[in-house]
C-alpha positions as protocol buffer text, in pm:
chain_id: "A"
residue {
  index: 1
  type: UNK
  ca { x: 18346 y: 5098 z: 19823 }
}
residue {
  index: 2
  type: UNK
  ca { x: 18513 y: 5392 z: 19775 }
}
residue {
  index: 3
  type: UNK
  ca { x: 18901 y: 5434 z: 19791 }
}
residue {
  index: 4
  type: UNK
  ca { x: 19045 y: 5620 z: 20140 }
}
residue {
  index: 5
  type: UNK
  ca { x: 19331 y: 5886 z: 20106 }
}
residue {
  index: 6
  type: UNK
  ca { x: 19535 y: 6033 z: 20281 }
}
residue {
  index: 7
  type: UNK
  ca { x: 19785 y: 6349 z: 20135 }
}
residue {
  index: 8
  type: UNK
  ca { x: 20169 y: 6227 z: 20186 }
}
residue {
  index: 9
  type: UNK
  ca { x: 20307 y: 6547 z: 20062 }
}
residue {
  index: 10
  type: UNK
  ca { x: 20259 y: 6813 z: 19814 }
}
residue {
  index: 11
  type: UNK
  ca { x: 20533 y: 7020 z: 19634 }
}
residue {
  index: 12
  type: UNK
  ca { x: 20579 y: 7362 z: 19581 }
}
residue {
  index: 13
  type: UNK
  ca { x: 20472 y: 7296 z: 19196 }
}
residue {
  index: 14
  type: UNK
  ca { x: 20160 y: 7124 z: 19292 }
}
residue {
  index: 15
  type: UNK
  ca { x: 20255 y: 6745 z: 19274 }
}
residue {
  index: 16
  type: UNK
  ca { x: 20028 y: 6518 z: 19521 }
}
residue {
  index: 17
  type: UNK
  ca { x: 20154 y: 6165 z: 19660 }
}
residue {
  index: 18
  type: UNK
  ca { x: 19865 y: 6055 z: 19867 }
}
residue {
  index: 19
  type: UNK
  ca { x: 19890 y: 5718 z: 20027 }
}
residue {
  index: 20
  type: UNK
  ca { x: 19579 y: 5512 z: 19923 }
}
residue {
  index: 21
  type: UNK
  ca { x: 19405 y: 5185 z: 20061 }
}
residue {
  index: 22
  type: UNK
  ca { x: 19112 y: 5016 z: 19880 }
}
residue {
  index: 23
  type: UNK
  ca { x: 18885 y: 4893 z: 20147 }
}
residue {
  index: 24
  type: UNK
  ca { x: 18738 y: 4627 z: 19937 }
}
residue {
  index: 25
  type: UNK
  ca { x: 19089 y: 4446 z: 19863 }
}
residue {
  index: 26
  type: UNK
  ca { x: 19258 y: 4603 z: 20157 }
}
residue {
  index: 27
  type: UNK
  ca { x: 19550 y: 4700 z: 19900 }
}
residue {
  index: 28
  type: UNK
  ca { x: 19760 y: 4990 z: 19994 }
}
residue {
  index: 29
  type: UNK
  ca { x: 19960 y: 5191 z: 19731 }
}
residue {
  index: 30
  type: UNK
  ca { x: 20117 y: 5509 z: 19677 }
}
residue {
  index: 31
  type: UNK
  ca { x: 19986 y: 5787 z: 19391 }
}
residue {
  index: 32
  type: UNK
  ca { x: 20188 y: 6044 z: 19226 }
}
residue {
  index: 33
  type: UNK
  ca { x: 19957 y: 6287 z: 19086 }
}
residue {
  index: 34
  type: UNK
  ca { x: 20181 y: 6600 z: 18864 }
}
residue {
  index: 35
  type: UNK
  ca { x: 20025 y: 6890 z: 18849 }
}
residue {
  index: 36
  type: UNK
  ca { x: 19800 y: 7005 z: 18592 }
}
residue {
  index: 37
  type: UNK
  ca { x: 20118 y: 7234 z: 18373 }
}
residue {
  index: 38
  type: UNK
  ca { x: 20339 y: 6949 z: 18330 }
}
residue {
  index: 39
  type: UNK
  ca { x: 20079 y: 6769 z: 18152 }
}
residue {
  index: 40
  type: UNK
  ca { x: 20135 y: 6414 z: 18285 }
}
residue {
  index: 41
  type: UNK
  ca { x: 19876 y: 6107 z: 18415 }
}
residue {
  index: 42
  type: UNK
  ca { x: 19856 y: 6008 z: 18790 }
}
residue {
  index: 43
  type: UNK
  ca { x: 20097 y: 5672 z: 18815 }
}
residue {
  index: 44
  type: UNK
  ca { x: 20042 y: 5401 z: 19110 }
}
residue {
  index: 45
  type: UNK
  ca { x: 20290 y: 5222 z: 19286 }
}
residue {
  index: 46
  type: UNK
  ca { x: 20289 y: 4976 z: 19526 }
}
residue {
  index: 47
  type: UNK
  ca { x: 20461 y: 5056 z: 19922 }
}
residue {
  index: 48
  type: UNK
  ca { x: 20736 y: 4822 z: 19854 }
}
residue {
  index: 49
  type: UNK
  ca { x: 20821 y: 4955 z: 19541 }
}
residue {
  index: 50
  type: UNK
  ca { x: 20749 y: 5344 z: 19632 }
}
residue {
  index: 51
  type: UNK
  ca { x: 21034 y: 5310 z: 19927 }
}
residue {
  index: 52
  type: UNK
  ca { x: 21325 y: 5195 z: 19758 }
}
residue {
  index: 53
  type: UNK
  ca { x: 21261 y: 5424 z: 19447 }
}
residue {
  index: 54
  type: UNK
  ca { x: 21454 y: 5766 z: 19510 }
}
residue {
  index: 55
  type: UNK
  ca { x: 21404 y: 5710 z: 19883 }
}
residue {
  index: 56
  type: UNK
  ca { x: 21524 y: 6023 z: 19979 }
}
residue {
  index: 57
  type: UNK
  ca { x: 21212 y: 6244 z: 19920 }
}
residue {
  index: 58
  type: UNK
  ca { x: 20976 y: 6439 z: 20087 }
}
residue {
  index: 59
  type: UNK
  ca { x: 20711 y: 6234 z: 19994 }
}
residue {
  index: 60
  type: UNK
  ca { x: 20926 y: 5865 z: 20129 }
}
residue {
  index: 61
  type: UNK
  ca { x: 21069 y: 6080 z: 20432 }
}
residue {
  index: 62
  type: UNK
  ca { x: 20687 y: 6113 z: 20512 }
}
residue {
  index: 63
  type: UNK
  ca { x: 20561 y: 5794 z: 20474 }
}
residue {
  index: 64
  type: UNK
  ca { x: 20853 y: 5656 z: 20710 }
}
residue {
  index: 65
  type: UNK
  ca { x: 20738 y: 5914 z: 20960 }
}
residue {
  index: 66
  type: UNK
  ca { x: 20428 y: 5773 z: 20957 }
}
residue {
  index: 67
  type: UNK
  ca { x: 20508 y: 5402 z: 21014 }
}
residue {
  index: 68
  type: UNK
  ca { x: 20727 y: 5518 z: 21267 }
}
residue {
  index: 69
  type: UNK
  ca { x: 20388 y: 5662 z: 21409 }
}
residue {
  index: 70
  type: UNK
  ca { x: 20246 y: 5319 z: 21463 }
}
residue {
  index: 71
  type: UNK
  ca { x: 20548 y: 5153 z: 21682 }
}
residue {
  index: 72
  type: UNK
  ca { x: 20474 y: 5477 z: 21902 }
}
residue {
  index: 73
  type: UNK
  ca { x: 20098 y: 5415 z: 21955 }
}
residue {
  index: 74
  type: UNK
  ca { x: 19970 y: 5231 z: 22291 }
}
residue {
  index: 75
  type: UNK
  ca { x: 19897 y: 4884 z: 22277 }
}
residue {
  index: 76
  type: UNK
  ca { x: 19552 y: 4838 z: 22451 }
}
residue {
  index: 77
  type: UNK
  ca { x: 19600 y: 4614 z: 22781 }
}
């Protein structure tokens, strides 16, 4: 099975974090992915260890956003 993304945030130099889950192992992780001039390798890091690291980020103010999305969604009846 193929790994499903979704784009966290992207910098004005190109950086990527998407947030990723592997559907086979249901693992969920973070990717930083530099851009292409600074030359570097994509890194993964687990959501526990993503949050705490910096924190303060566009990329971690985005992910909280979106957990706070699912405490706002509907439970069905």
């Amino acid at each position: 099975m193929s790994l499903k993304a979704r784009e966290l945030y992207r910098s004005t130099n190109g950086a990527r974090w998407p947030l990723i889950r592997d559907p086979g192992s249901e693992r969920v992780f973070g990717r930083h992915e530099p851009n292409l001039s600074f030359g570097g390798r994509s890194s993964d890091i687990s959501i526990g260890d993503f949050l705490p690291r910096g924190g303060h980020g566009p990329e971690h103010q985005e992910l909280l956003r979106l957990i706070g999305t699912l405490v706002d969604r509907e439970e069905p009846a």
